[in-house]
Structures are given as C-alpha cells and as structure tokens.
Backbone bond lengths (Angstrom), bond angles and torsions (degrees), N, CA, C in turn:
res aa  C-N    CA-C-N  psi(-1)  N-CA   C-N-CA  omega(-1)  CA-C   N-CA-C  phi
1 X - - - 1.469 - - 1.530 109.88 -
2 X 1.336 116.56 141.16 1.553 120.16 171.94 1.004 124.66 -61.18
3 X 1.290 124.06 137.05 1.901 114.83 -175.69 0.862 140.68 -53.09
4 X 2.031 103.22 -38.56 1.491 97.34 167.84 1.457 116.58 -92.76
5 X 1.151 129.06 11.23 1.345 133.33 153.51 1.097 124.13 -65.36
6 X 1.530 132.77 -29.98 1.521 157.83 174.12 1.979 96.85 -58.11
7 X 1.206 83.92 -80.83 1.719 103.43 177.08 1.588 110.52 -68.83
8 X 1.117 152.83 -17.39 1.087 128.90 131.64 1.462 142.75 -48.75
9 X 1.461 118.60 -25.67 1.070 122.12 177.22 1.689 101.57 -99.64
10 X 1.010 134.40 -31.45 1.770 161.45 159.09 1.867 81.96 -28.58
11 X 1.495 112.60 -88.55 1.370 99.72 -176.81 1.330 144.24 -25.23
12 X 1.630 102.12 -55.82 1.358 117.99 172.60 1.486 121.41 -65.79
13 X 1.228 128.22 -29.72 1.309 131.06 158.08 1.412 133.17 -61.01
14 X 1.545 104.39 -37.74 1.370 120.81 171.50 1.787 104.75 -67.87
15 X 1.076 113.77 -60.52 1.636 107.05 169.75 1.581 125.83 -35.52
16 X 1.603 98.62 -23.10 1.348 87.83 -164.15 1.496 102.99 -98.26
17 X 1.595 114.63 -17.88 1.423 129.31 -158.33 1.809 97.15 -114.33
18 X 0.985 113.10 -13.09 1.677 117.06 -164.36 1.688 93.20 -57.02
19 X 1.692 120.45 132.81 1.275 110.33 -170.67 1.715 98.61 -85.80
20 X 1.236 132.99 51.64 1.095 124.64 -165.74 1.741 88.65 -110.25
21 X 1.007 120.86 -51.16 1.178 138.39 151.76 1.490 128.16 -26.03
22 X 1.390 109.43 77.63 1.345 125.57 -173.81 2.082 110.65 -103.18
23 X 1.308 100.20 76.75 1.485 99.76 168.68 1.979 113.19 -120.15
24 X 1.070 89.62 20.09 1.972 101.55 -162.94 0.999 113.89 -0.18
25 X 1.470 168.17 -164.01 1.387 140.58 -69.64 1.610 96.23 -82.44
26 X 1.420 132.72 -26.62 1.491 115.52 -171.13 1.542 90.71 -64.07
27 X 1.085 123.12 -62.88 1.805 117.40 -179.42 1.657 116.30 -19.97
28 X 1.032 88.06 -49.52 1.850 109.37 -175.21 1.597 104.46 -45.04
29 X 1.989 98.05 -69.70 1.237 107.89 -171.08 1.760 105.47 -53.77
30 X 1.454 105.25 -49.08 1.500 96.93 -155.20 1.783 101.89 -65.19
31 X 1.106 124.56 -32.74 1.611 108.90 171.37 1.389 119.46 -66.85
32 X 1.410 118.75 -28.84 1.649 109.09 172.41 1.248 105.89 -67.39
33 X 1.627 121.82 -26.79 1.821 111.84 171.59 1.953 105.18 -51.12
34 X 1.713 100.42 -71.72 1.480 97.73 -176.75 1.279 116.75 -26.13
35 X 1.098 128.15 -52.52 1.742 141.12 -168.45 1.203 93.81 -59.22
36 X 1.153 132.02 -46.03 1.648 125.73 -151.52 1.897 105.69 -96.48
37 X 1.484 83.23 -3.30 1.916 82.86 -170.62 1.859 104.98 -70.21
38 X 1.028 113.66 -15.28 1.696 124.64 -173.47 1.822 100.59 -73.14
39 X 1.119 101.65 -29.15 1.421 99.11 178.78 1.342 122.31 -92.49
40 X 1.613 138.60 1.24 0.891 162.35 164.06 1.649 127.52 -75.45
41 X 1.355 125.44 128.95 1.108 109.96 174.74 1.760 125.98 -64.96
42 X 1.062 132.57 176.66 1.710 138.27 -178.14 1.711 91.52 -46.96
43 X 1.553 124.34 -73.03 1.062 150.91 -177.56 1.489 107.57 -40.30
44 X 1.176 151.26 11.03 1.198 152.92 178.66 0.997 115.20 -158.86
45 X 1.651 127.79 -8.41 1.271 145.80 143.99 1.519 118.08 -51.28
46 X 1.133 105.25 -50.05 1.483 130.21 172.35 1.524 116.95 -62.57
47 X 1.533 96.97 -51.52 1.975 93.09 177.42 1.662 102.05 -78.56
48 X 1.393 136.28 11.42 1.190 117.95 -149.57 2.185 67.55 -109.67
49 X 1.327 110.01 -59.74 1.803 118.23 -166.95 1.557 98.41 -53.42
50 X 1.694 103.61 -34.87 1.665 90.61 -175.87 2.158 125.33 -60.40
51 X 1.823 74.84 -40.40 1.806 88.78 -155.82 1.720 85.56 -95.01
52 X 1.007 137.43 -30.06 1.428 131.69 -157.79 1.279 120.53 -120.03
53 X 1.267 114.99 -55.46 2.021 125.86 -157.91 1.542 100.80 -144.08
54 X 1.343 118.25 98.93 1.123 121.48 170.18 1.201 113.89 -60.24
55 X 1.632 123.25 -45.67 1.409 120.07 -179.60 1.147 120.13 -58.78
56 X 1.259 124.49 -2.03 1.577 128.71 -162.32 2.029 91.25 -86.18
57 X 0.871 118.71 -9.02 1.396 129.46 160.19 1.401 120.25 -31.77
58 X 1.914 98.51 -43.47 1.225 98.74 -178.47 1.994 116.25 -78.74
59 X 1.255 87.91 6.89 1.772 80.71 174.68 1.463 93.23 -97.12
60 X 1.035 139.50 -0.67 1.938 127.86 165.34 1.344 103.75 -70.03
61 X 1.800 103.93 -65.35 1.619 95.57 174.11 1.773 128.39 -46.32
62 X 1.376 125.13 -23.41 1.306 127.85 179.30 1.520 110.28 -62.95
63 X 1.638 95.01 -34.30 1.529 94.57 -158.30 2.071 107.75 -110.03
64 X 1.137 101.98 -6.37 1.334 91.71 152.93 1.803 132.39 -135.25
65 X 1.369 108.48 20.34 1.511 125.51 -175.27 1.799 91.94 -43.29
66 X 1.447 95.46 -85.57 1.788 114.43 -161.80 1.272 97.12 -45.53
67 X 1.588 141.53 -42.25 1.238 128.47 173.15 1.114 131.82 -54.79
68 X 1.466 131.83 -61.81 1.183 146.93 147.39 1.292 112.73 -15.99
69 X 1.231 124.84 -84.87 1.502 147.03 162.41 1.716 95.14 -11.66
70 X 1.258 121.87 -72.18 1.283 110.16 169.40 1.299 158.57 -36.56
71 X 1.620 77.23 -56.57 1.707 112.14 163.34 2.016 99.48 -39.82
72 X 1.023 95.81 -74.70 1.681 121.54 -154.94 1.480 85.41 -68.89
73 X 1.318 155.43 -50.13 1.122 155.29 -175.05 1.971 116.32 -48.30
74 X 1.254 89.14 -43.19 1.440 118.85 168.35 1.707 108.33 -89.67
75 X 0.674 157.92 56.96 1.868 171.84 -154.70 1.398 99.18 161.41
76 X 0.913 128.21 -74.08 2.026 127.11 -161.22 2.086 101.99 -92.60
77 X 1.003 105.39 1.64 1.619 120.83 -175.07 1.800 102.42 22.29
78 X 1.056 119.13 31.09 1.559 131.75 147.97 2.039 119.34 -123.36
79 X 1.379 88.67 108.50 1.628 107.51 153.32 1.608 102.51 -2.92
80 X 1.624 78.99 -104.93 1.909 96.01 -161.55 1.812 106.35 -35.07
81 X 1.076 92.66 -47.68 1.658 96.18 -161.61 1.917 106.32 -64.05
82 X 1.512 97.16 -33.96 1.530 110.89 176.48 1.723 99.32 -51.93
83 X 1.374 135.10 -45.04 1.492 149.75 -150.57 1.390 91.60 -94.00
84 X 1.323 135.02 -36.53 1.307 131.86 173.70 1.511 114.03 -61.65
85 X 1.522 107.12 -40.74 1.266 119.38 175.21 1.513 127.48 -56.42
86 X 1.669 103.14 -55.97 1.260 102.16 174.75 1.522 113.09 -79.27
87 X 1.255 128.03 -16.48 1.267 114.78 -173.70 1.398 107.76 -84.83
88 X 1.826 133.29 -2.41 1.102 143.37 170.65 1.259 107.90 -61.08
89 X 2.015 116.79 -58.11 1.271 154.40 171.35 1.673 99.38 -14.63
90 X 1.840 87.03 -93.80 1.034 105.35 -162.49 2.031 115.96 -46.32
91 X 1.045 117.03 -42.40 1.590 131.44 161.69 1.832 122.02 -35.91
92 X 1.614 101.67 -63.22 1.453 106.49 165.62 1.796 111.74 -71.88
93 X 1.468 119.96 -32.97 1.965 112.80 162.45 1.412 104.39 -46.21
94 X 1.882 126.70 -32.25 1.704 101.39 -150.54 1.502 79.93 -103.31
95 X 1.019 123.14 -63.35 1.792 115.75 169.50 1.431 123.96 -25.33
96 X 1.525 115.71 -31.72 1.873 105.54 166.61 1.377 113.03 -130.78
97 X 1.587 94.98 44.55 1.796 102.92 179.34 1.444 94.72 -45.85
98 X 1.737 132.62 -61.92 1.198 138.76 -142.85 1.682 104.40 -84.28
99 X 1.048 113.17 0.63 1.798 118.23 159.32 1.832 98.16 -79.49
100 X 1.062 139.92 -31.40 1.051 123.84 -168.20 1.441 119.87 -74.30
101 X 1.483 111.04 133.74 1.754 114.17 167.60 1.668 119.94 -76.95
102 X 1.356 108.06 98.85 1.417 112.40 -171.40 1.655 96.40 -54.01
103 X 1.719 140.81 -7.64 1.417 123.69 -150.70 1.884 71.56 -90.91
104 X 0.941 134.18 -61.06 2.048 151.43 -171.16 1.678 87.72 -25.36
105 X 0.809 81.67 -167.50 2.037 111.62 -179.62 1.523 100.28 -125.97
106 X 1.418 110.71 120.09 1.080 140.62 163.78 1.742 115.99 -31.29
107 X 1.517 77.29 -72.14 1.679 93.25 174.43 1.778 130.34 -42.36
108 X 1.303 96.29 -53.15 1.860 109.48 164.06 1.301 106.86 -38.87
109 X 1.363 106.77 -74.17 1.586 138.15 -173.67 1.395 95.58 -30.04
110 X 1.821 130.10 -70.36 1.183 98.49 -168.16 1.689 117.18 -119.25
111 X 1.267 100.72 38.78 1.767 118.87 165.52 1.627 88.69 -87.11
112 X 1.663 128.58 -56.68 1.290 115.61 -176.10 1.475 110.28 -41.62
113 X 1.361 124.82 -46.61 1.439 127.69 -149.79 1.697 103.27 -66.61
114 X 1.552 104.62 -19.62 1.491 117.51 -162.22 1.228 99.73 -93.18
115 X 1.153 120.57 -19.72 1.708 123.83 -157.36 1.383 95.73 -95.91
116 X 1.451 119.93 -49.41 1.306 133.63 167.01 1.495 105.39 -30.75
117 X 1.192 114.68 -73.10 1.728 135.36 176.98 1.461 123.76 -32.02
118 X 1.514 104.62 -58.66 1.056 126.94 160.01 1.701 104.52 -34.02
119 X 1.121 120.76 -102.75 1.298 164.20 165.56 1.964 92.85 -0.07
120 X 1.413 109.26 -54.01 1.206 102.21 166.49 1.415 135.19 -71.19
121 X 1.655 96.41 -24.93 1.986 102.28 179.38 1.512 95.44 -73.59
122 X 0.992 126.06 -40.56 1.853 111.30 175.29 1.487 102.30 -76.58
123 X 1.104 136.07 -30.74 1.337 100.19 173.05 1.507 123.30 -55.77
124 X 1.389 103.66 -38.36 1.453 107.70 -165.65 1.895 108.46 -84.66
125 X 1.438 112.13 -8.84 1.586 106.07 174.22 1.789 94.60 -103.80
126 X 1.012 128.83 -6.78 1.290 109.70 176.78 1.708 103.69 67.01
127 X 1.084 129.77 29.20 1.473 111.69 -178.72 1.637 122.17 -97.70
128 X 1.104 117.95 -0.24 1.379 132.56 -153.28 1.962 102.09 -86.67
129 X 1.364 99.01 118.20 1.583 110.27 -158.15 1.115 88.46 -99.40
130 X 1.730 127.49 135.25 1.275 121.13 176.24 1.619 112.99 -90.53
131 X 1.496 129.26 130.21 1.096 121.99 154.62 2.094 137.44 -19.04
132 X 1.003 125.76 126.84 1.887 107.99 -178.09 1.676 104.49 -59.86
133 X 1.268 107.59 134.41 1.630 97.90 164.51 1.684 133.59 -37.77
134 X 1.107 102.50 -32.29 1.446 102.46 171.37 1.400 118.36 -64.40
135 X 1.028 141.85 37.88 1.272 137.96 -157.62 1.286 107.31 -148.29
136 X 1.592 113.91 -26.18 1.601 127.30 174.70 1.620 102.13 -106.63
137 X 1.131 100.26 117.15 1.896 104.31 166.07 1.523 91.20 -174.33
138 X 1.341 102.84 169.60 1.420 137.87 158.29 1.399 124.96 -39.64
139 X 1.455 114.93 115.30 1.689 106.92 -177.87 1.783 99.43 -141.97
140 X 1.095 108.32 137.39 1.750 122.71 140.54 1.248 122.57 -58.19
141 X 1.216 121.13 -14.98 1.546 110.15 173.40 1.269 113.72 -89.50
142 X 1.609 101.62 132.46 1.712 97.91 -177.47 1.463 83.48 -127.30
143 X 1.546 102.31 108.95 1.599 117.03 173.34 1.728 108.67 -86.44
144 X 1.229 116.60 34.65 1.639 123.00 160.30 1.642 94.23 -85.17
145 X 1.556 122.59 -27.45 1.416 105.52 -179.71 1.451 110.72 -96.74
146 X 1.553 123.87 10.27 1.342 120.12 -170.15 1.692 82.70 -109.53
147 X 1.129 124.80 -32.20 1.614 107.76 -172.57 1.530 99.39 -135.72
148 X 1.987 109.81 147.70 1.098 108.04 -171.78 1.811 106.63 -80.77
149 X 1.428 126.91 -169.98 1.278 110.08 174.97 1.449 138.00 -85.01
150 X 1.069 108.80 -9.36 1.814 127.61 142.87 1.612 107.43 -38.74
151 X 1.326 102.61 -79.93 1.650 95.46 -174.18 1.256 125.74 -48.72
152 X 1.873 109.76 -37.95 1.259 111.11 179.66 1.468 109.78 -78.67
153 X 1.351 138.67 4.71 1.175 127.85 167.19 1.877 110.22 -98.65
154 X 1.184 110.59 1.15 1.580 121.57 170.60 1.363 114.87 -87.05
155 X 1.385 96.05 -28.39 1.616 122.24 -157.60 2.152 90.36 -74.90
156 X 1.604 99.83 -46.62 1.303 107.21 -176.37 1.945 119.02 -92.56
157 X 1.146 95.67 8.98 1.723 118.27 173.25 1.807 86.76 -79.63
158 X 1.418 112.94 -79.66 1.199 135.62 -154.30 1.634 105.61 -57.61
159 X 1.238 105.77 -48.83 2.033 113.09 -165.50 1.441 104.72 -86.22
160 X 1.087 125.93 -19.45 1.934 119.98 -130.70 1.396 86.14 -77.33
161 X 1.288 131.29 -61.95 1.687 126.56 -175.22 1.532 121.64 -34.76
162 X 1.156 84.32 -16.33 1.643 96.27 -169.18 1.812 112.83 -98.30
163 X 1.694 126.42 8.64 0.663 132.33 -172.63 1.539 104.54 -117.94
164 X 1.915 108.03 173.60 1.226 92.57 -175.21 1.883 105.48 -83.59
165 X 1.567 107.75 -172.91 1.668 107.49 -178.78 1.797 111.59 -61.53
166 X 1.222 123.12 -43.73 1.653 130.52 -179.38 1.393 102.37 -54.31
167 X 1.288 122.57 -30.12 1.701 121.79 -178.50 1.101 122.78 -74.70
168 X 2.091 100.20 -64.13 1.148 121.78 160.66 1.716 111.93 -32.99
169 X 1.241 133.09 -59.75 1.842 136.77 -158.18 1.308 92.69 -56.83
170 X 1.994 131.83 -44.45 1.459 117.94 -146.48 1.475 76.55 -115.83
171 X 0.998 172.59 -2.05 1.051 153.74 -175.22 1.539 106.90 -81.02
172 X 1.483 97.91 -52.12 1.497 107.68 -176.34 1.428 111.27 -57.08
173 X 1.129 92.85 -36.12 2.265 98.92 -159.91 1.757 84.27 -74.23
174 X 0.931 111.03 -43.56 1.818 113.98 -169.86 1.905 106.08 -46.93
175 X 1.334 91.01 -72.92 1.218 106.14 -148.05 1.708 107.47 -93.44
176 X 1.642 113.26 -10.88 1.559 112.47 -157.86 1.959 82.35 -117.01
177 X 1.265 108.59 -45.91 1.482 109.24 -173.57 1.433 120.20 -104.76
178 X 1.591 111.21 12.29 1.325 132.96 174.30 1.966 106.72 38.55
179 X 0.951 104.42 53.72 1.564 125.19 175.94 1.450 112.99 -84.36
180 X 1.366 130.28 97.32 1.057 136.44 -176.06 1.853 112.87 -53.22
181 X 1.482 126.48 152.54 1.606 116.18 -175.08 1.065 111.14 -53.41
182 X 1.479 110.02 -28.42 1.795 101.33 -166.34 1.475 107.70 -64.22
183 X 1.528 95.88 -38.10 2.137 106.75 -168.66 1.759 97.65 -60.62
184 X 1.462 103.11 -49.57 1.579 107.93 -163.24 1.572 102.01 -63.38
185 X 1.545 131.30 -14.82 1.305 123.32 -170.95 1.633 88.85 -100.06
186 X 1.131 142.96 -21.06 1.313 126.93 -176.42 1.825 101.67 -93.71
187 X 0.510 122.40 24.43 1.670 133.28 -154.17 1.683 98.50 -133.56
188 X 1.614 114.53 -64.97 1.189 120.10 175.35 1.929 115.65 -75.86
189 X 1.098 119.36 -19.87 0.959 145.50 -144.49 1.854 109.05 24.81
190 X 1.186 120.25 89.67 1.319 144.73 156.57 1.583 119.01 -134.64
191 X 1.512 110.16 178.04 1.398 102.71 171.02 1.414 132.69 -95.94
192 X 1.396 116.03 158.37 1.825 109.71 -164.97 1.181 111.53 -55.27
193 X 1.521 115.26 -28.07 1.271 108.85 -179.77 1.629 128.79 -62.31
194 X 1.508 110.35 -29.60 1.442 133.67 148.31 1.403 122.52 -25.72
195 X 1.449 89.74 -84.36 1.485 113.52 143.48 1.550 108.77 16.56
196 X 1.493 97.20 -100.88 1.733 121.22 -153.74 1.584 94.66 -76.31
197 X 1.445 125.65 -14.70 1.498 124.55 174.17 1.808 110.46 -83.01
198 X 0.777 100.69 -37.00 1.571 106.71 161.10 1.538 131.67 -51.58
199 X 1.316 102.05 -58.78 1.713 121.86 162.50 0.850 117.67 -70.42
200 X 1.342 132.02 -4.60 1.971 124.58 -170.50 1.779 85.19 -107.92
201 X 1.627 118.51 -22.50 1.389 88.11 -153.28 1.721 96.41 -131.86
202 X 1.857 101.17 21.29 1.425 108.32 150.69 1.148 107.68 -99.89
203 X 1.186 128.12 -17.55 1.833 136.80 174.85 1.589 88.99 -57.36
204 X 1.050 129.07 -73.05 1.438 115.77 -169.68 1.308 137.26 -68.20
205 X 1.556 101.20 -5.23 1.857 108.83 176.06 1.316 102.01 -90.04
206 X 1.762 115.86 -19.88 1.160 119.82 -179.13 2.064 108.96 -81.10
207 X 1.266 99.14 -20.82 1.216 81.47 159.35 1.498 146.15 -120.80
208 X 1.446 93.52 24.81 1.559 103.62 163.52 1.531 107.11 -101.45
209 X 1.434 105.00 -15.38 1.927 97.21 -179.74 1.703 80.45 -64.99
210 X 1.501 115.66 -85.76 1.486 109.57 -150.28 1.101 109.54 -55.42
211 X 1.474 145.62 -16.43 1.131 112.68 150.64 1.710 156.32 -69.48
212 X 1.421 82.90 3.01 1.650 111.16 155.29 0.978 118.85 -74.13
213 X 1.159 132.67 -8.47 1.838 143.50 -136.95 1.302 101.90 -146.34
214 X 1.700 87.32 -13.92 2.227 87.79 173.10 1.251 105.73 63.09
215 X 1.728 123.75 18.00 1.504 125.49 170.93 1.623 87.96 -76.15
216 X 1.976 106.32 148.28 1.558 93.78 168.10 1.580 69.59 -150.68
C-alpha cells in the first residue's frame, strides 16, 4: 500500500477510535456504523459520510486505493506520479462528495475524477510519446477469437505502456478493471460507440507490439 494512502486513511480511523474521545455509547454506535460500512453498497456508503460519518470515507479509500492506483499507474506509466494522482483524486471525491448523484454509479464517478487527474499530470510533464501511424488502421481480425480473456488481459499487463493514451484509458478500464462500455463511456465521457472503436483497434496494436516481443 502507498504511504500516503496508509496515513490517509490511518487519520480518519484514528479520529474515530482515538481514546481521547470520551462520548461512550455514541462512540460505540459510531464504530459499529464503520464496521457495517463493508457491507453496504458505494451508494449508501456515500449517504452514510455525507449525512452522518465523515470518517466513514475511509471505507471509499479501502475499496478503491489498489484500483485507482492502477488505473492511473497505467495512464502517466510512472508510480510516484500515479500516487500523486490518486491521492489528488481521492481529496477532490471527499471535497465534492455532495456533487455526487447517489441514482449514477459510484465507481464511474470517481475513476472519472482519476482520469481527469491523470490527463492533467501529462499535460503538464509533456511526456506522452505518440505511437507511428502505422499501428492504427482498420482490421478483420478480431483476436478475442485468437486469445481467450485471460491472455488478453496479460496480453494488456505486458504491451499497454507501449500504446498510445486513447488505447491505453479503454483498454485498461476494459480488460484490467473489467468496466463494461457503457461504464468506460461515462468514465471517458464519449460515446459507446467510441468506446468499442477504441478497443477493437488497441486490441490490434496490442498485438503486433507483443508480437514483436514474441508475447503470444
């Protein structure tokens, strides 16, 4: 786990558990809430930090750190800077919890916030190497029947750095965070149809990189 991810969520727990804190049975209740937030969906997690327990925040961070972290790790293809990202994320999610539509998906809601994030640390390092044109075109091959989806999610472990950012965003959400088109188009905000043009035709840059790479 990242450090300041450790100690960010470390704080909020300690506030809630710190024995300095002498109100006894509300203490009681409010930690049997924390406990119970794991059993709850995102969406009631959310009305619980909004209307009740701010610290209960720290069950968002539990449940999407390592994801995120990924996500964004795979977009800026640097670590540290990936941890800058999400720890930006997660800060502007608890600051506009009350912009959020509990009827939406949680999840979109704050993969967008990350993607957003992302999206600005390369703007501002300029690092983003463009793929050669030959690498994007039109194909009949739909290698979903040459590899099952295991491989093709190894296939996108192994290549993805090596693609451009529009590939890299849906490839990952597809295949690493199993994000259905609809999620990845509310996420990217474009249309599904985008979407599935993106993935059909990073599927194939992804498989002439690894097959340079003698990945099969």
């Amino acid at each position: 786990m990242v450090g300041w991810l450790e100690t960010f969520k470390n704080n909020l727990e300690d506030r809630l558990c710190s024995p300095t804190l002498r109100l006894g049975n509300e203490v009681v209740i409010k930690l049997r809430k924390m406990k119970d937030l794991s059993k709850l969906s995102d969406q009631k997690v959310v009305e619980v930090v909004r209307r009740e327990d701010r610290e209960g925040y720290g069950e968002i961070i539990k449940r999407y750190q390592e994801k995120l972290l990924r996500y964004a790790t795979y977009l800026t293809k640097d670590e540290e800077r990936a941890a800058d990202v999400v720890q930006n994320s997660f800060i502007k999610a608890y600051v506009n919890l009350n912009s959020f539509n509990t009827k939406g998906k949680f999840s979109s809601w704050i993969y967008r916030i990350v993607h957003n994030e992302a999206i600005n640390m390369l703007k501002k390092y300029k690092k983003e190497v463009a793929m050669p044109e030959d690498y994007v075109g039109e194909s009949k091959v739909d290698i979903e029947q040459e590899y099952d989806k295991k491989e093709l999610s190894q296939m996108v472990k192994m290549c993805l750095n090596q693609t451009d950012l529009k590939f890299r965003e849906v490839l990952s959400l597809h295949y690493l965070e199993e994000k259905s088109y609809k999620e990845i188009s509310d996420i990217l905000r474009v249309p599904i149809g985008t979407v599935g043009t993106r993935i059909n035709r990073g599927k194939l840059i992804m498989k002439r990189i690894c097959l340079k790479r003698k990945i099969k």
